[in-house]
C-alpha positions in Angstrom: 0.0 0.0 0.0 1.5 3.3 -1.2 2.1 6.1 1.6 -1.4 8.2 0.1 -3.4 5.5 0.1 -2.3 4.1 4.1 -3.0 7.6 5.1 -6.4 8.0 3.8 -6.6 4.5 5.3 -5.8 5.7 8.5 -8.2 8.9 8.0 -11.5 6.9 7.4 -10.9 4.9 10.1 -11.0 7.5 12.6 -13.7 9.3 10.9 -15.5 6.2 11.8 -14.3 4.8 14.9 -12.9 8.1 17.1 -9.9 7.5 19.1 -7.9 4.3 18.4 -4.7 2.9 20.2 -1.7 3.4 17.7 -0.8 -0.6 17.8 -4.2 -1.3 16.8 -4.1 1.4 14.3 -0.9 -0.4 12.7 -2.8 -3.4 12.5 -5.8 -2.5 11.1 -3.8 -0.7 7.9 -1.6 -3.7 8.3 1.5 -2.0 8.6 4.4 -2.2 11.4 4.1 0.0 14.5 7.5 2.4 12.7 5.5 2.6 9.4 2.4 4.1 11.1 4.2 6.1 13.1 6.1 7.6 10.7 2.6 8.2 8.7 0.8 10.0 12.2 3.9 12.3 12.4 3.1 13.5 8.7 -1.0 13.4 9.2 -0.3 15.8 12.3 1.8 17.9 10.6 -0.7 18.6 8.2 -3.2 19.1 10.6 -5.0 16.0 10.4 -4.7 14.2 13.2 -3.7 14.5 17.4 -2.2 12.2 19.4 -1.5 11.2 23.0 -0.7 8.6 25.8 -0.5 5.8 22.5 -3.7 6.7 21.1 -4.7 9.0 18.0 -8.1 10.9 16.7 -9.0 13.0 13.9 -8.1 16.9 14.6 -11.6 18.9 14.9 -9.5 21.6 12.6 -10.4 19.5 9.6 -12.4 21.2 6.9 -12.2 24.8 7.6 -11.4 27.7 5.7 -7.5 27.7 6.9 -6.8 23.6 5.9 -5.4 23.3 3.0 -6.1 21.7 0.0 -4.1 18.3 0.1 -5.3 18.3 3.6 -9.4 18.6 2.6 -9.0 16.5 0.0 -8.7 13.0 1.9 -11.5 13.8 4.6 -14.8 12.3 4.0 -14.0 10.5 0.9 -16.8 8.1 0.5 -19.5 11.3 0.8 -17.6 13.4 -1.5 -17.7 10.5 -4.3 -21.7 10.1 -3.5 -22.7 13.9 -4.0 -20.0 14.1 -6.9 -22.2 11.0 -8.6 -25.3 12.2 -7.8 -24.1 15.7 -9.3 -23.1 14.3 -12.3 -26.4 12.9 -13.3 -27.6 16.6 -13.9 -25.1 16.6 -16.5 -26.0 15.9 -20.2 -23.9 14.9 -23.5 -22.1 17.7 -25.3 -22.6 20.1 -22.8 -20.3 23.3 -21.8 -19.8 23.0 -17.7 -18.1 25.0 -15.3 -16.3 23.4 -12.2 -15.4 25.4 -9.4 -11.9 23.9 -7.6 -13.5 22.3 -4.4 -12.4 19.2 -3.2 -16.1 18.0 -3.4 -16.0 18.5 -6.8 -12.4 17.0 -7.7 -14.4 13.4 -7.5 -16.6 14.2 -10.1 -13.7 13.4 -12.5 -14.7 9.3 -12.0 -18.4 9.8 -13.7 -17.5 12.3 -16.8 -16.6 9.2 -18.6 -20.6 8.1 -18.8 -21.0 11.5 -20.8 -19.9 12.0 -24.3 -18.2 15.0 -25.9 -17.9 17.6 -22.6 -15.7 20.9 -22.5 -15.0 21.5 -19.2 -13.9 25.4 -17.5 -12.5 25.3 -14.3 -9.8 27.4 -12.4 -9.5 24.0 -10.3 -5.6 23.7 -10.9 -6.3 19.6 -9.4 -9.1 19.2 -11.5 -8.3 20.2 -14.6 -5.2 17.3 -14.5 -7.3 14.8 -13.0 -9.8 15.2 -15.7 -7.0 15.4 -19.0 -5.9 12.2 -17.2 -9.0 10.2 -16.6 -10.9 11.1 -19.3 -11.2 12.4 -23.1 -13.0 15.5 -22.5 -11.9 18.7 -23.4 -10.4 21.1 -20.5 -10.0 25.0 -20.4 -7.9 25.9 -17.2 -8.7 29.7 -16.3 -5.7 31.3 -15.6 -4.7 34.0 -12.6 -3.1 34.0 -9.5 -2.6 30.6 -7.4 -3.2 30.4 -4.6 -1.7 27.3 -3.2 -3.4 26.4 -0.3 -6.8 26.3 -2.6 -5.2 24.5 -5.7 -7.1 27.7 -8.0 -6.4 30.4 -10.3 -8.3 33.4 -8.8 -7.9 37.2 -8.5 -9.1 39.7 -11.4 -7.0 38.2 -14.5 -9.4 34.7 -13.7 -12.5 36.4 -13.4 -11.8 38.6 -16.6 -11.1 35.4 -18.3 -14.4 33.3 -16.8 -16.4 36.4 -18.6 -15.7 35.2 -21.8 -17.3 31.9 -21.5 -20.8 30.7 -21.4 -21.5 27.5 -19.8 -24.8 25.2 -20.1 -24.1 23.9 -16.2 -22.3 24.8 -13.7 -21.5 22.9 -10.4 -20.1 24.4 -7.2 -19.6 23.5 -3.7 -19.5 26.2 -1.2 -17.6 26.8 2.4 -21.0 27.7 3.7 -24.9 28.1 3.4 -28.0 29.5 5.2 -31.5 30.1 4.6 -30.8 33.7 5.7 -27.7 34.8 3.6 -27.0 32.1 0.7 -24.2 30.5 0.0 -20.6 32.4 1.1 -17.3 31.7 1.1 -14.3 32.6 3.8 -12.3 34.0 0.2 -13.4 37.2 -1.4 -11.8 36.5 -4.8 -13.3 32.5 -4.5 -16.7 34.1 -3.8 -16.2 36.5 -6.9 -15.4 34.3 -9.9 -17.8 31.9 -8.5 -20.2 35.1 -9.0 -19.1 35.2 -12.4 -19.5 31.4 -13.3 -23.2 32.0 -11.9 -23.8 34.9 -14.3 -22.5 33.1 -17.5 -24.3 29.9 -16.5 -27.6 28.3 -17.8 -28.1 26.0 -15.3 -26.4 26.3 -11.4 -26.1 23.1 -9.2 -24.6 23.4 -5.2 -23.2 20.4 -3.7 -22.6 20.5 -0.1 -22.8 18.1 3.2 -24.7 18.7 6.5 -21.2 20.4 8.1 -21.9 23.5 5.6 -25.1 24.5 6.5 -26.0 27.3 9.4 -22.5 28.2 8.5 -22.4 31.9 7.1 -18.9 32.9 5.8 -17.4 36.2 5.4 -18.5 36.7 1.6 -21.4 36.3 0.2 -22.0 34.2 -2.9 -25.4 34.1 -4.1 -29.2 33.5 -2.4 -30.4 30.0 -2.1 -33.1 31.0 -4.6 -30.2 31.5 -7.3 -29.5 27.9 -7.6 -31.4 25.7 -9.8 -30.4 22.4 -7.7 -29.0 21.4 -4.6 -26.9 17.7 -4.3 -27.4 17.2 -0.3 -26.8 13.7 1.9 -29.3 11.1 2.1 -29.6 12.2 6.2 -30.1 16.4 5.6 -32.8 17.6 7.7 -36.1 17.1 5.8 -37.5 20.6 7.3 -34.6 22.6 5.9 -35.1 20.6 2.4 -38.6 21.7 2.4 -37.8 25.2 3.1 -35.0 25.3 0.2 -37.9 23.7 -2.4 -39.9 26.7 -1.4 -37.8 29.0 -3.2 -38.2 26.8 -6.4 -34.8 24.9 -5.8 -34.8 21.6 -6.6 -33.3 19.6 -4.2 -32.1 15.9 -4.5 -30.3 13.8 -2.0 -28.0 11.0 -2.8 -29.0 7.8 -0.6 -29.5 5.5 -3.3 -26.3 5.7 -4.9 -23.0 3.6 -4.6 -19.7 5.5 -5.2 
C-alpha cells in the first residue's frame, strides 16, 4: 500500500471509529508499529490528526477555511464521491460546464466518462489534471493567481477570463450556506469568480454536506433562490429541504447511490 493511500486508510478509520490505540491502528492498515508512526507524524503535521498517551483521533481543525487543499482533499471520501455522482447525473452529453476547484467537486472526474463530448472550464488547478488524465473531454484551465493552499487560479486576470465563457451547467460546492444569507465563502476572490461562473451559467447546481449548512462565511455568494439544484446527503434535515424547495430549488439527495 502506497504512503497516500495508508493515510487515507488511517483517515476513514478515525472518521468512523474516534480515538484508536496506535498498535491497533498499525494493525488495522496492516502496517508495522514504525510505518504508522512515521505516517501519524506527517498526518499531524498537516493538521490532520492528534495524538496522545498511544492513542490517535482525527483533529476537529479539519475542513475549515485555513486547511489546505491536500489536507481537505482525503477527509470524508466516501461522501464526497456520493454527491459528486449524484451531481453528475444533472449533466447531459455535449454540454459546456463550469467546475469550481472544491475538493467535493475533484471526484466528479470518476463519472465524466458516462457522458460523451464535454468541455469543461475550471480554475481548479487539481481538476483540470485529474480530468486530462481520466478522461477524453476537453479542459479550459482559467488562468490567474494561485493560490496554493486552494489549488485555483483566482484574482481579477481569472474572473476577466471566466467572462468570456458561457456554460450550459455549472457545479459548485461552497464553504457555507443558510437560509438567511445564501451560499458564502471565507475567500473574497473564491466568492467573486464563482459570481461570475453563476452569471455566465444556464443551469447552477450546489453540492454541499450537512457540516456546511448554518454556517455563514465572510463573503457572500449568491441567495439559495439562485440555484437551480441542490446535491445534499441522504440524512439532511427534511424541514430545511422543504424550506429550500420553497424558493423553487430543486433539491435531491443521494442515498441510493454507490460511489
Amino acid at each position: 500500500m502506497y504512503d497516500i493511500e495508508r493515510e487515507k486508510k488511517i483517515l476513514e478509520i478515525l472518521e468512523q471509529r474516534g480515538t484508536v490505540g496506535v498498535n491497533r491502528l498499525a494493525s488495522l492498515v496492516f502496517c508495522s508499529g514504525s510505518t504508522i508512526r512515521r505516517d501519524l507524524t506527517k498526518l499531524e503535521k498537516k493538521g490532520l490528526v492528534k495524538r496522545s498517551f498511544g492513542f490517535v483521533s482525527l483533529a476537529r481543525e479539519i475542513g475549515t477555511e485555513e486547511t489546505s487543499f491536500s489536507a481537505r482533499e482525503i477527509v470524508n471520501i466516501g461522501l464526497k464521491k456520493r454527491l459528486s455522482k449524484q451531481a453528475s447525473l444533472e449533466l447531459k452529453n455535449s454540454q459546456t460546464v463550469f467546475i469550481d476547484s472544491s475538493t467535493t467537486l475533484l471526484f466528479i472526474t470518476t463519472y465524466l466518462n458516462d457522458f460523451k463530448n464535454l468541455l469543461i472550464i475550471t480554475n481548479g488547478l487539481r481538476i483540470a489534471s485529474e480530468i486530462i488524465s481520466r478522461t477524453n473531454h476537453k479542459v479550459i484551465i482559467i488562468g490567474g493567481e494561485v493560490q496554493p493552499h486552494t489549488n485555483s487560479a483566482l484574482g481579477s486576470s481569472a474572473i476577466h477570463q471566466t467572462a468570456q465563457f458561457h456554460a450550459d451547467i455549472a457545479l459548485f460546492s461552497c464553504a457555507g450556506v443558510s437560509l438567511e444569507f445564501g451560499f458564502s465563502e471565507a475567500s473574497y476572490d473564491i466568492a467573486e469568480i464563482k459570481k461570475k461562473m453563476m452569471e455566465n451559467s444556464t443551469y447552477k447546481v450546489f453540492v454541499f454536506d450537512k457540516s456546511k449548512f448554518g454556517q455563514n462565511k465572510t463573503f457572500k455568494t449568491c441567495d439559495i433562490s439562485n440555484a437551480d439544484a441542490i446535491v445534499v446527503p441522504p440524512d439532511f434535515d427534511k424541514e430545511i429541504i422543504d424550506d429550500i424547495e420553497k424558493l423553487g430549488v430543486k433539491v435531491v439527495t443521494c442515498q441510493d447511490l454507490i460511489a
